[in-house]
C-alpha positions as CSV (number, residue, x, y, z in Angstrom):
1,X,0.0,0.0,0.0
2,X,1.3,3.5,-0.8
3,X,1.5,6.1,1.5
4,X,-0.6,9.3,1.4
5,X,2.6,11.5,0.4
6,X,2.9,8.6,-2.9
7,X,-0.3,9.0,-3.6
8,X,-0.5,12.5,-3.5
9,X,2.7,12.6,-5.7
10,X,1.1,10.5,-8.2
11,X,-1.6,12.5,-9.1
12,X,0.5,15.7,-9.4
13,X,2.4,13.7,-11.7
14,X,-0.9,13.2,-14.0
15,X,-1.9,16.7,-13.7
16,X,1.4,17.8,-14.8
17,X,2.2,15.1,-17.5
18,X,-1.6,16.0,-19.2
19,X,-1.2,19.8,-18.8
20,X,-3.4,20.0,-16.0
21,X,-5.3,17.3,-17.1
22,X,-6.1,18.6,-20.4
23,X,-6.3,15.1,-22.2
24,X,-8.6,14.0,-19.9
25,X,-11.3,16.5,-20.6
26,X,-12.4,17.1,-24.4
27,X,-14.8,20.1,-22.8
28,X,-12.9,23.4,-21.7
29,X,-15.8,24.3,-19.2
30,X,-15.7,20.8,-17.6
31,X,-11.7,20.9,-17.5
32,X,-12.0,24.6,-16.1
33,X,-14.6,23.6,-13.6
34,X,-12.8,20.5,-12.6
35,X,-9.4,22.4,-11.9
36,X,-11.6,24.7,-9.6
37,X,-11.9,21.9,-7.2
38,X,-10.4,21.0,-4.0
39,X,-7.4,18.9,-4.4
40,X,-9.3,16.1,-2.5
41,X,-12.1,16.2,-4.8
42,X,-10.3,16.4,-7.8
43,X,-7.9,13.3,-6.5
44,X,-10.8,11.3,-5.3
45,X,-12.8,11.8,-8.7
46,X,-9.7,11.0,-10.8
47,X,-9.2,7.8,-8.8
48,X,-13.1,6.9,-9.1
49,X,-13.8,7.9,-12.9
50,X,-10.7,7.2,-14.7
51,X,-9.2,4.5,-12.6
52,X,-12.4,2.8,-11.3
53,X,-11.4,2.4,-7.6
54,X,-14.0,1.6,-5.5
55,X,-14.6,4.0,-2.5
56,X,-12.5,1.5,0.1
57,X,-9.5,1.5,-2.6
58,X,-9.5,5.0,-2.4
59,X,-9.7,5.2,1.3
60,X,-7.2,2.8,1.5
61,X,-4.7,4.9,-1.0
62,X,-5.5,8.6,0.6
63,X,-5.3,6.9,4.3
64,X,-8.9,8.5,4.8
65,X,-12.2,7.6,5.9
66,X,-14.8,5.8,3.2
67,X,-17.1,8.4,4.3
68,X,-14.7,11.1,3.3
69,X,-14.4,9.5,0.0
70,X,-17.8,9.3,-0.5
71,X,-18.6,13.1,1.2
72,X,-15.9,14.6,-1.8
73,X,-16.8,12.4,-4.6
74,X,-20.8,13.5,-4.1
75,X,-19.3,17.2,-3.6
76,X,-17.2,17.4,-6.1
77,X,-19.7,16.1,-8.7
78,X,-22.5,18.7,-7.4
79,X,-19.6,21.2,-7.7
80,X,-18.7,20.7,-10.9
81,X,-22.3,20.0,-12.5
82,X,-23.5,23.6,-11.2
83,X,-20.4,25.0,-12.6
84,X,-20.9,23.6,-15.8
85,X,-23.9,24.5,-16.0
86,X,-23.6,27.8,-14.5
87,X,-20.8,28.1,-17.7
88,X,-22.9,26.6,-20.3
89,X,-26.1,29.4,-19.2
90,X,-23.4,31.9,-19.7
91,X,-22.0,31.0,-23.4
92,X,-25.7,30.6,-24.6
93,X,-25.5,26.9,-24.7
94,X,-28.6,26.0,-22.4
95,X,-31.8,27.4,-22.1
């Protein structure tokens, strides 16, 4: 098992090696909003929708509670949906 500081270090790593994860996002508002996160929420996401960890796994990796997990991943997706949509309202894209 890696240790929070490894863990941590890894996912800099992806944001730098993807230009703050560019490649990961084909949308500039989603990739805008998603930067705007915590760095909690944006680490537990990236763990959960890219790499498919379940909530334990994560846990496990971030030495944190599976309620944590589960509190940012459910933040961080109401975060970035109202900021998505809050961008798309702006740029005429939604009703």
């Amino acid at each position: 098992m890696l240790a929070a500081g490894d863990v941590i270090k890894d996912a800099e790593l992806v944001q730098e090696e993807d230009g703050h994860y560019e490649e990961l996002f084909e949308n500039e508002v989603l990739q805008q909003a998603f930067q705007e996160l915590k760095p909690l929420q944006r680490e537990v996401l990236v763990y959960s929708f890219f790499y498919g960890y379940r909530n334990k796994d994560i846990a496990k990796r971030l030495a944190i509670s599976e309620q944590r997990v589960s509190y940012n991943k459910k933040r961080g997706l109401e975060l970035l949906k109202q900021k998505v949509a809050g961008q798309t309202k702006k740029q005429g894209g939604m009703p």
